[in-house]
KOLTOR-327955 format. One record per residue (C-alpha): residue in three letters; x, y, z; residue number from 0. Coordinates in steps of 0.05 Angstrom, whole numbers, always signed. Example, Ala and Ser with C-alpha at 12.3 -4.5 7.8 and 13.67 -1.06 7.14 Angstrom:
<recs>
ala:+246:-90:+156:0
ser:+273:-21:+143:1
</recs>
This chain:
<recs>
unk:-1582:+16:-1115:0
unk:-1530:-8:-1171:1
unk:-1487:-61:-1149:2
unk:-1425:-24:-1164:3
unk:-1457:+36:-1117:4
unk:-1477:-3:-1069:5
unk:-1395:-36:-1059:6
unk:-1369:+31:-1062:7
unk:-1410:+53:-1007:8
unk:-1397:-13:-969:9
unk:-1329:-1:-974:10
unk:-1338:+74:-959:11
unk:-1368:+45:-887:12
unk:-1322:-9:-867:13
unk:-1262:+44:-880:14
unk:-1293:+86:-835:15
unk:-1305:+36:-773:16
unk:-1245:+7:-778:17
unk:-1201:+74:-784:18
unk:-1133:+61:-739:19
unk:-1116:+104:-677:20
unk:-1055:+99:-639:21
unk:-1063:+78:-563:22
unk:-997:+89:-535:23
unk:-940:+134:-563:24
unk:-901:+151:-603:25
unk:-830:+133:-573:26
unk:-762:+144:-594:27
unk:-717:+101:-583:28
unk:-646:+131:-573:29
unk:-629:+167:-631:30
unk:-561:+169:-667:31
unk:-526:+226:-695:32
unk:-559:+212:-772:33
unk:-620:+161:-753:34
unk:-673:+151:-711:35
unk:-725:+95:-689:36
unk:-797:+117:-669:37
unk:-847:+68:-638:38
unk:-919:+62:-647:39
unk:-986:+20:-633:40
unk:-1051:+30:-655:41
unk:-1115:-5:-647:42
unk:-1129:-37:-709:43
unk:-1085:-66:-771:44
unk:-1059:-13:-815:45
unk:-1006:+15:-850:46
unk:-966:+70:-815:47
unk:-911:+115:-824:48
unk:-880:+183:-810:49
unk:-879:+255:-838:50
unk:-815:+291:-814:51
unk:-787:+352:-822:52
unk:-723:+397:-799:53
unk:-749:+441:-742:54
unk:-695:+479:-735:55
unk:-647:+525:-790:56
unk:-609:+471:-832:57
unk:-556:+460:-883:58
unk:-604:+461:-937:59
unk:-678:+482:-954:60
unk:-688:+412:-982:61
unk:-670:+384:-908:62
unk:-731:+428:-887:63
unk:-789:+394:-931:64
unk:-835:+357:-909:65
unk:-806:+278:-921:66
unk:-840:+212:-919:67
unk:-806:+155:-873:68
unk:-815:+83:-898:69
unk:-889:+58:-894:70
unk:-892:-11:-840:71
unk:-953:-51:-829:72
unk:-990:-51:-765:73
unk:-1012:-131:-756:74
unk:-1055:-160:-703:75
unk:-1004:-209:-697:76
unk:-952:-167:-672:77
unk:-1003:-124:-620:78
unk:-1005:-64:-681:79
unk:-940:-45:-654:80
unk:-885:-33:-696:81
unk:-813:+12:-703:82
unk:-810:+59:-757:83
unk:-742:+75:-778:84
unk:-719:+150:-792:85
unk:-654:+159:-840:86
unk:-618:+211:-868:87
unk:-631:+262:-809:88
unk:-567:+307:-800:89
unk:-525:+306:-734:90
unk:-550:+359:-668:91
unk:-613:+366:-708:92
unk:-690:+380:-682:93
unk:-736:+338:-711:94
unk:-816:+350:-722:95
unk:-853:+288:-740:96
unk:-931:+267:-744:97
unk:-946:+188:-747:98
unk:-1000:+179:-803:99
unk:-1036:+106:-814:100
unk:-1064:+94:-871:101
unk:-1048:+172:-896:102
unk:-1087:+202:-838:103
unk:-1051:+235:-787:104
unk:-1062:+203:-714:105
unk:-1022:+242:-675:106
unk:-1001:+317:-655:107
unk:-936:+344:-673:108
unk:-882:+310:-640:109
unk:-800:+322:-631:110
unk:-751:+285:-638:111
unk:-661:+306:-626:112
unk:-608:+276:-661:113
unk:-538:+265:-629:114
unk:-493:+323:-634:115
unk:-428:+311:-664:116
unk:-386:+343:-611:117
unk:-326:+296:-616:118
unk:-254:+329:-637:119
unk:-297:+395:-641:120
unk:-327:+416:-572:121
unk:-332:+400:-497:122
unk:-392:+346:-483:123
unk:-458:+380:-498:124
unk:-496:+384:-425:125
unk:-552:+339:-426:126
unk:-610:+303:-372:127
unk:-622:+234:-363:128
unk:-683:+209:-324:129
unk:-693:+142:-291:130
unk:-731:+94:-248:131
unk:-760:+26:-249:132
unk:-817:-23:-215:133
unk:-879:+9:-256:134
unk:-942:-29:-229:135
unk:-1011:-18:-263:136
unk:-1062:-34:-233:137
unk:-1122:-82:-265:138
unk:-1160:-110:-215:139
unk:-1187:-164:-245:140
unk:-1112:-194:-244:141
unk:-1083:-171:-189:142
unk:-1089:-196:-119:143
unk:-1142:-181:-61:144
unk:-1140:-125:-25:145
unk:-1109:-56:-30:146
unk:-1081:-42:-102:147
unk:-1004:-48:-108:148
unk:-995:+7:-161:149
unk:-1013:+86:-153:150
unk:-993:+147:-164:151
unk:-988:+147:-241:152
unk:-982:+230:-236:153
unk:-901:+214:-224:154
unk:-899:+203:-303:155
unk:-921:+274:-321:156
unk:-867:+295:-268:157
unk:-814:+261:-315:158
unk:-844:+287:-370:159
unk:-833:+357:-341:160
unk:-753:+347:-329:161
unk:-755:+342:-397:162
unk:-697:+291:-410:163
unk:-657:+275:-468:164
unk:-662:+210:-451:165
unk:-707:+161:-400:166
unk:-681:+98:-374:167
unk:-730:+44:-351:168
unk:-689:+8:-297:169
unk:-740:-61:-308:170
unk:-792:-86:-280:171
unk:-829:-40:-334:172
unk:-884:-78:-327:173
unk:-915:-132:-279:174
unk:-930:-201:-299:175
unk:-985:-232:-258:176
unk:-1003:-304:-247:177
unk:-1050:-298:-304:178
unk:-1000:-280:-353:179
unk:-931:-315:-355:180
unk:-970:-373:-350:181
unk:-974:-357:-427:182
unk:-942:-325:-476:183
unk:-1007:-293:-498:184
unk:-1025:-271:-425:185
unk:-950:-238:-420:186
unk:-961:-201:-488:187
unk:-1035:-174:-458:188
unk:-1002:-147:-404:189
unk:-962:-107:-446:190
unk:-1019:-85:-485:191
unk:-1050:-56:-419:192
unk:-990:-22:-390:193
unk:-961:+12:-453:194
unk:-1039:+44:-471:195
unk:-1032:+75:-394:196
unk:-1067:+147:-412:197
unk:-1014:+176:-357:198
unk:-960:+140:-381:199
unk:-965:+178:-450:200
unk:-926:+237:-425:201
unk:-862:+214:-412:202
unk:-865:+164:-478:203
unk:-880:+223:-523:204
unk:-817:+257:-485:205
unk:-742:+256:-509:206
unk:-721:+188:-530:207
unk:-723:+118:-482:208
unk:-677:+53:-473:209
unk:-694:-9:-426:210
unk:-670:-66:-386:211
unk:-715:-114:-361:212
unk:-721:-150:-296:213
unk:-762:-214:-265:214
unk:-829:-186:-265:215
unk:-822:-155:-349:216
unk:-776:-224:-357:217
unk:-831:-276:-318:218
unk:-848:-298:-260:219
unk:-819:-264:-196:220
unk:-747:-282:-183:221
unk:-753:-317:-244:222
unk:-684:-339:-272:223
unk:-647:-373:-339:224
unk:-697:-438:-342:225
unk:-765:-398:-359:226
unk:-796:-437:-416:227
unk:-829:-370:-450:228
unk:-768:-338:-450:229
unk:-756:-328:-520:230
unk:-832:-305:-522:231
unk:-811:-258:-467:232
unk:-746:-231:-508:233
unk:-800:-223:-572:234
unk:-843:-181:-527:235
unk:-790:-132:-509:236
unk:-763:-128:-578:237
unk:-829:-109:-596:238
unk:-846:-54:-546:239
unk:-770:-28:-535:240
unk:-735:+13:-586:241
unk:-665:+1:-565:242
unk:-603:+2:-613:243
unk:-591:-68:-609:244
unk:-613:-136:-570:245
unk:-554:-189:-549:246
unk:-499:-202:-599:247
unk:-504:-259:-653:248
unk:-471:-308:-614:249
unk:-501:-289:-545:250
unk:-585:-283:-541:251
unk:-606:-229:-494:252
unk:-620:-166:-493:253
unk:-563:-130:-461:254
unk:-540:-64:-513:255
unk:-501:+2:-503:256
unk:-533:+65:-510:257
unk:-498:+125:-523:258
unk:-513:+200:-494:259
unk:-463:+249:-495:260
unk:-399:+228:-469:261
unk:-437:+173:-431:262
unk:-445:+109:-443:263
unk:-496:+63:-414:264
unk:-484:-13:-413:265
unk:-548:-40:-402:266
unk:-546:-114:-386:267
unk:-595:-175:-382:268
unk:-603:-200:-314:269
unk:-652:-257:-336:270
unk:-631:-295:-390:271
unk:-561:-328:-365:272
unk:-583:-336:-295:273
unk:-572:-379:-248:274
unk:-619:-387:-183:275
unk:-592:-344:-127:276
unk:-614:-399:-82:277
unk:-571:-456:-111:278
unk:-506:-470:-78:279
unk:-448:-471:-128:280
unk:-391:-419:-136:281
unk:-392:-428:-196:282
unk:-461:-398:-213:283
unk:-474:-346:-255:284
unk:-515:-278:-263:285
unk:-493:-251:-322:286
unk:-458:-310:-356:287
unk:-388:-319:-381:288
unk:-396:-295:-456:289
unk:-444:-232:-430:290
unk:-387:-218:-380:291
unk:-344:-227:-444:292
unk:-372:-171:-483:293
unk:-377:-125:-429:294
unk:-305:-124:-407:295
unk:-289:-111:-482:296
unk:-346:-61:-488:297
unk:-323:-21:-435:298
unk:-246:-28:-453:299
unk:-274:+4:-531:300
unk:-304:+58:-490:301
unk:-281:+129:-493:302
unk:-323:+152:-462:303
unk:-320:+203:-388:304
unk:-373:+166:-358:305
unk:-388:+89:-361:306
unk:-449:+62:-327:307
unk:-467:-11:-314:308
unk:-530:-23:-310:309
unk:-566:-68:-290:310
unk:-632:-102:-257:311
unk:-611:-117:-189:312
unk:-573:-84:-142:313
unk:-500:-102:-162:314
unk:-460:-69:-107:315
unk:-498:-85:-49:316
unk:-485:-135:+0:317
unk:-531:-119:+62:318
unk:-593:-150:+13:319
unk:-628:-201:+34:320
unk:-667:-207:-27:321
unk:-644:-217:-99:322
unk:-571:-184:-127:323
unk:-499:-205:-159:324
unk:-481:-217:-79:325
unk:-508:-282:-90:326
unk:-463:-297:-148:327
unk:-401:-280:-108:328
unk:-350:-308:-157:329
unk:-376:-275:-220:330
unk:-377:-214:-185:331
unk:-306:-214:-151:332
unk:-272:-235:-206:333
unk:-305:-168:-251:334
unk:-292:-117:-186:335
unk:-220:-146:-196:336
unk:-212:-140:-268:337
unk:-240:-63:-256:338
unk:-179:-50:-219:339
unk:-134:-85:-260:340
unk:-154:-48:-318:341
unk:-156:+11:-285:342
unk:-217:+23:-319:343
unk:-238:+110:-309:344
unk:-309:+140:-294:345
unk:-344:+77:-285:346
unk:-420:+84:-237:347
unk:-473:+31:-225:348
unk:-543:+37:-243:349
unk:-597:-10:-214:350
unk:-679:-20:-198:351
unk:-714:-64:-162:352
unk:-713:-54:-92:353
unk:-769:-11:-80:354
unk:-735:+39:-40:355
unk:-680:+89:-77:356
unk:-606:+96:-48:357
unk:-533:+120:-71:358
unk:-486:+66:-44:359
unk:-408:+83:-36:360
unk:-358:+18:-49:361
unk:-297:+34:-24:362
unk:-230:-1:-56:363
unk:-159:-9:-39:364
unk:-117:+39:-100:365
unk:-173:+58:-128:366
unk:-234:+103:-134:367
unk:-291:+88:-104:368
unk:-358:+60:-144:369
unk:-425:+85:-132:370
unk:-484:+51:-140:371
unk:-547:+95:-155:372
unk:-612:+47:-143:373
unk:-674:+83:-163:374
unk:-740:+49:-143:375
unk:-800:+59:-147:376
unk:-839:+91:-203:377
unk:-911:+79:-188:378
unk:-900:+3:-150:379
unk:-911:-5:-69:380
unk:-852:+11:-26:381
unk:-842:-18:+49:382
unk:-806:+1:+111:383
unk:-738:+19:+96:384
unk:-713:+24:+171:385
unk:-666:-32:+171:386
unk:-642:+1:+106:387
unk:-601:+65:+135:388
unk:-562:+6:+173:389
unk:-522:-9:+111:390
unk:-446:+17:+117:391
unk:-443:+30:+42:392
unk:-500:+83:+38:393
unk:-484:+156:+27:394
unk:-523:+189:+82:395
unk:-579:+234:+57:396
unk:-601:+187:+10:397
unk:-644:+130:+23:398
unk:-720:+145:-8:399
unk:-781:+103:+17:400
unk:-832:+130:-28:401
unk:-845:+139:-105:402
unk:-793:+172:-133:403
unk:-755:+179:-205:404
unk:-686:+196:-209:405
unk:-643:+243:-260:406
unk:-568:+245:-280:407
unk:-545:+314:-310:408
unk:-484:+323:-339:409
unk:-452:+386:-349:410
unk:-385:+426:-354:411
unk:-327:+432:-400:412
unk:-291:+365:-417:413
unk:-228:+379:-368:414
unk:-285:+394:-306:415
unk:-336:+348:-320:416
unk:-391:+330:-282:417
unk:-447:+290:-271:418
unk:-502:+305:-211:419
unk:-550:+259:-191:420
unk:-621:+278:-167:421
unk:-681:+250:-136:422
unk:-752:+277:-140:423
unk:-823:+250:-119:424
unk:-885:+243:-148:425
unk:-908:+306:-145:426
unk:-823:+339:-174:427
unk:-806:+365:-103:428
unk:-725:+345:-97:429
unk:-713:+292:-43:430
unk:-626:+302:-52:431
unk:-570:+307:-100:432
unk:-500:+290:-105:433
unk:-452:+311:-152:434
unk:-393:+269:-181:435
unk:-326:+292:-219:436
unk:-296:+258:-281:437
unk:-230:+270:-241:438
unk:-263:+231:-176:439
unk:-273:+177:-224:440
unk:-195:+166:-246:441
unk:-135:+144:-229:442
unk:-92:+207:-232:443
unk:-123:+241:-178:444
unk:-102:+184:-127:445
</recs>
């Protein structure tokens, strides 16, 4: 054969057996009203990027051609995960894309929703929001003896079926084992694991997702401000998260707002600013002074009908004996006060970790009351949530013991707005739901 036959050929061959596939996604991250992120990761380096195209009647035929996003490189480096930005889209549109490495497409046909622009036009459009946290998967050669901690990976096809506009991952979104934070290259192999989930798939190909992250997706349990792979940890979620933002430039972290609707969600960073519950100062901190900073200011910018705070551990609580911002009384008291000073409307609670779910009512003097919705867990192991129902600040009807995801729907015009919170099992059979007014969330109605 003639040398220059036998290279082509060569080359022919090793093209071939190393031909990229994606193992998990794509994922949007939460889309804006004129751009879009989309997350991939395949198995081998490449180059990939996006065809898109208008699925629905727009302003223009040109808005309806098949378009080419910019082309990013898959690198072994960076796990062959990357975020491949989508520009130009137009607002309230529907969105078909295909991810193609290399020119080849990978993928099916998947959608993607821009943000309406509803503002000084319409009510709030009605949208879903689905939730949960503590997602264990199990790999037995690194997890402990006996019976496996994770199961019933089916609840992620029931999330995929509510079909949400959005999914919030309420941390612990994956579970670092002794094996891994002992290493920043352990801690980004458990990611690699988790995220290629064949289960998982459903709900990441679904709507668009946003994250927090807790001890176990942060380091070791409990883990708090002094980690020594925490900026390793904070590159690992920037890398398998699509959210709008991470920190500010003065404050690391990866606390961000996302925007829905006429909701906003402040999600915060429980890990990097925090003190040990266990030390004994009232001084200590959770959240840290210039985090606490930026949300006061975030929330006084808001406009917002609904404001949630959300956050890793329970916030509200103070029955817990475990982990929570009860420990970090002074940080805590002094934001509950500024709430009320401000007189700050529509404000709820988010939270994870617990391994049981529960809607907790805080009652305050001249003012509304907060709730606390703490969804937990996704596919994790629960316990025995008897001494649970003895907590004065639980709604009745609400404390869940077993795997369960949560949703928030909001709906109605913008004078009788409201949001209604559900749970569901494994399996989508409704455990309870509560609704909440924008008017039970004010001022005026008191």
């Amino acid at each position: 054969m003639h040398l220059p036959l036998l290279l082509l050929s060569l080359s022919f061959f090793t093209s071939f057996a190393q031909a990229t596939e994606l193992v998990a996604g794509p994922m949007v991250g939460p889309t804006a009203m004129r751009s879009a992120t989309v997350w991939v990761q395949g198995d081998s380096p490449g180059r990939a990027e996006l065809t898109y195209w208008a699925d629905a009647p727009a302003k223009s035929a040109s808005t309806r051609q098949k378009r080419l996003s910019q082309r990013v490189k898959l690198e072994k480096d960076k796990d062959f995960a990357a975020h491949i930005p989508l520009n130009n889209l137009e607002p309230g549109g529907r969105y078909a894309y295909q991810v193609l490495v290399n020119g080849k497409a990978v993928s099916p046909v998947h959608y993607l929703s821009t943000q309406k622009l509803w503002q000084w036009r319409t009510s709030p459009p009605d949208f879903r929001v689905v939730l949960g946290s503590c997602t264990y998967i199990n790999e037995q050669a690194y997890d402990r003896p006996g019976t496996p901690y994770g199961g019933g990976t089916e609840i992620f096809a029931a999330m995929a079926a509510a079909r949400p506009e959005l999914t919030l991952w309420l941390g612990d979104n994956v579970y670092f084992r002794e094996a891994d934070f002992d290493s920043p290259a352990g801690m980004a192999a458990r990611y690699r694991h988790d995220r290629a989930t064949p289960e998982l798939q459903a709900i990441l190909t679904t709507g668009s997702h946003a994250a927090i992250w807790d001890d176990h997706d942060y380091g070791p349990n409990d883990a708090n401000s002094t980690f020594i792979f925490k900026q390793q940890a904070l590159t690992l979620f920037q890398r398998y998260w699509a959210n709008p933002s991470y920190g500010m430039p003065d404050a690391e972290g990866t606390f961000t707002i996302v925007h829905q609707g006429d909701a906003d969600f402040f999600l915060l960073d429980n890990r990097w600013y925090r003190d040990d519950d266990r030390l004994k100062s009232p001084h200590k901190v959770m959240f840290g002074d210039k985090q606490m900073h930026w949300l006061k200011n975030a929330l006084l910018n808001s406009t917002s009908n609904f404001k949630f705070i959300v956050g890793g551990s329970q916030l509200l609580d103070t029955q817990s004996l475990y982990e929570g911002w009860r420990n970090f009384e002074t940080e805590r008291n002094a934001f509950l006060d500024w709430l009320g000073e401000q007189r700050m409307r529509g404000v709820i609670f988010l939270s994870g970790d617990r391994h049981h779910t529960e809607l907790l009512r805080w009652p305050r003097d001249g003012a509304y009351p907060l709730y606390e919705l703490t969804c937990s867990p996704l596919t994790s192991g629960t316990h025995d949530i008897a001494g649970e129902s003895k907590n004065p600040g639980l709604v009745p009807g609400t404390l869940v013991g077993e795997k369960n995801f949560c949703s928030l729907d909001f709906s109605g015009d913008n004078a009788n707005r409201q949001v209604t919170m559900r749970v569901f099992d494994a399996k989508s059979q409704q455990l309870w739901e509560k609704s909440i007014t924008k008017q039970e969330l004010s001022y005026s109605a008191r």
